[in-house]
C-alpha positions as a Markdown table, in Angstrom:
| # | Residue | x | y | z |
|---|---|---|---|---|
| 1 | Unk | 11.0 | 15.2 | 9.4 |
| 2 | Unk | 8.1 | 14.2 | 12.0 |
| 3 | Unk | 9.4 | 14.3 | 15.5 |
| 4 | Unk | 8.1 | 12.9 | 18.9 |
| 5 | Unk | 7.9 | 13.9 | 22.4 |
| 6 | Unk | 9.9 | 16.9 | 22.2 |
| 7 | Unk | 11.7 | 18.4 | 23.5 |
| 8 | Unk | 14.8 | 15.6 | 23.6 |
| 9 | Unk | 17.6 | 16.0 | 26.9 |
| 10 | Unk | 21.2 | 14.6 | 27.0 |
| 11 | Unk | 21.4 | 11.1 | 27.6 |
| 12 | Unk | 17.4 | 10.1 | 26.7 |
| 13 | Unk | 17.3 | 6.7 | 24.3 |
| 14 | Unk | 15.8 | 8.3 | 21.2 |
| 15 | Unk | 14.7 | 6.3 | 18.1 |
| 16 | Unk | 15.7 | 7.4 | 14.5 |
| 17 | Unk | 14.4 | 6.3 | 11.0 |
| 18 | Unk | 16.8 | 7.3 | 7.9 |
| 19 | Unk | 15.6 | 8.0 | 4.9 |
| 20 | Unk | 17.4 | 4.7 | 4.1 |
| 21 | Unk | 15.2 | 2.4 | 6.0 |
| 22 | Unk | 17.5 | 2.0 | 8.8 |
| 23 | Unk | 16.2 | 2.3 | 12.5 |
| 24 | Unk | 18.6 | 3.6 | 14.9 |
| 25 | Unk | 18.7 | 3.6 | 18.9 |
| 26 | Unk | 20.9 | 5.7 | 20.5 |
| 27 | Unk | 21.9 | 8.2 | 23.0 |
| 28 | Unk | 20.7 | 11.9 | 22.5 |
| 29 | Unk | 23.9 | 14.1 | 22.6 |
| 30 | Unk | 22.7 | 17.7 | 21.3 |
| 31 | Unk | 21.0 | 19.1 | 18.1 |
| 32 | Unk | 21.0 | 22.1 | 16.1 |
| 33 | Unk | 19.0 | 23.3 | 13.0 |
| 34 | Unk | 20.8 | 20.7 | 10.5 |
| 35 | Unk | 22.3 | 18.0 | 12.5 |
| 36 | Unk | 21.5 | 16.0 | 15.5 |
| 37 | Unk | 24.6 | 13.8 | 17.7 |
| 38 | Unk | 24.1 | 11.0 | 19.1 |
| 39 | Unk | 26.3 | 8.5 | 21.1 |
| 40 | Unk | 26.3 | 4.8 | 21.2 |
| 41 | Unk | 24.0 | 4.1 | 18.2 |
| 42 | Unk | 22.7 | 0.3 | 17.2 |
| 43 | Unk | 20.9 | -0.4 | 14.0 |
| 44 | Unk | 17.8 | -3.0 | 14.8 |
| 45 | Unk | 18.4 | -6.0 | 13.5 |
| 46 | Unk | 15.6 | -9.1 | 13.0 |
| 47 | Unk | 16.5 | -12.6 | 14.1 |
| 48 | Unk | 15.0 | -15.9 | 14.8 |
| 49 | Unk | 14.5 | -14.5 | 18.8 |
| 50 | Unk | 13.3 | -11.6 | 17.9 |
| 51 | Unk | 14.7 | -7.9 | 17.4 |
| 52 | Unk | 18.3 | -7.5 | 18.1 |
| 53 | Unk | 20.7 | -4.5 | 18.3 |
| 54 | Unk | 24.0 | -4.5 | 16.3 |
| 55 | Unk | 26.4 | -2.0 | 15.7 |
| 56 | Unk | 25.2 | 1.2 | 13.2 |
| 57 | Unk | 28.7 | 0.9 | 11.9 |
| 58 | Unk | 31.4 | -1.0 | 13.0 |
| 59 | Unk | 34.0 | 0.7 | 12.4 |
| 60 | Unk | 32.9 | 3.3 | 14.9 |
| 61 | Unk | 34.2 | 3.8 | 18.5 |
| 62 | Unk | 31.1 | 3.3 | 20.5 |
| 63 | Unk | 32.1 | 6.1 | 22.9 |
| 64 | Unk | 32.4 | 8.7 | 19.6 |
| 65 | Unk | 29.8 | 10.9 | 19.7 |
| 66 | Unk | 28.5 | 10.8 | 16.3 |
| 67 | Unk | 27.3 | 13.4 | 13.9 |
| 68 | Unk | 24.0 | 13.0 | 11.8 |
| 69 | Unk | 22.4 | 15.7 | 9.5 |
| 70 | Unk | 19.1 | 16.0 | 9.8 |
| 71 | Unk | 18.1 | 15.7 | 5.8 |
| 72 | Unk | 18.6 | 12.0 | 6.1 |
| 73 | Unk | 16.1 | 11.5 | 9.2 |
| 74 | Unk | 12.4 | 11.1 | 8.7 |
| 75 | Unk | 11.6 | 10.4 | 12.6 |
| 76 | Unk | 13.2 | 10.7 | 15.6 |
| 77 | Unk | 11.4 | 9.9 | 18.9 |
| 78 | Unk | 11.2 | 8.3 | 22.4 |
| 79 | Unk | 12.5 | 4.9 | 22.2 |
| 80 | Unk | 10.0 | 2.6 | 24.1 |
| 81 | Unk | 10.8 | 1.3 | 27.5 |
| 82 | Unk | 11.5 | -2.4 | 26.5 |
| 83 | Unk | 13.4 | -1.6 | 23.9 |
| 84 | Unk | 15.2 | 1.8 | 25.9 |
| 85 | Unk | 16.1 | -1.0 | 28.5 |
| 86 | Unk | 17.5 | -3.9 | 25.9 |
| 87 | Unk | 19.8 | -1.1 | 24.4 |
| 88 | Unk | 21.0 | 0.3 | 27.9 |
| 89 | Unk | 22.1 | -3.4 | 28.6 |
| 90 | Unk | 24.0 | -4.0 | 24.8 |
| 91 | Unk | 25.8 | -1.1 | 25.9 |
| 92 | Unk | 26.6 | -0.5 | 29.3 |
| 93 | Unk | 26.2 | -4.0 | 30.6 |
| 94 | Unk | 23.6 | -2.8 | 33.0 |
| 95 | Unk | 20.3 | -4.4 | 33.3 |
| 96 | Unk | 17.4 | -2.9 | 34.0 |
């Protein structure tokens, strides 16, 4: 697993890549050896305007802190500002 920017502090806007494809925004929680938990996360998601933000899964209570183990996640880094302040406004209705 590559990571960037390090070390992460509770409530930066970090960017993960699963081994899956998938490329998750969310809100850094904690981490530990194996797993790393995250609040609030939003799959990217192409459309016609551009990139979008939906929900990683929706059957998930966006204020759950959620649980992801490490083995799965090729990159995690700094989400970039644009895209830090499109995600702050999907979820807290706050633009920036």
């Amino acid at each position: 697993m590559l990571t960037i920017k390090s070390p992460r502090k509770a409530g930066d806007t970090i960017t993960l890549k699963t081994g899956a494809g998938e490329e998750v925004v969310a809100r850094f929680v904690e981490e530990d050896t194996d797993t790393i938990t995250v609040k609030r996360p939003m799959t990217l998601i192409p459309s016609q305007q551009g990139i979008g933000l939906g929900p990683f899964a929706f059957t998930l209570s966006m204020e759950d802190n959620v649980v992801l183990n490490k083995s799965v996640i090729l990159m995690i880094a700094m989400t970039e500002q644009e895209m830090a302040a499109q995600y702050t406004q999907s979820t807290t209705n706050i633009a920036i």
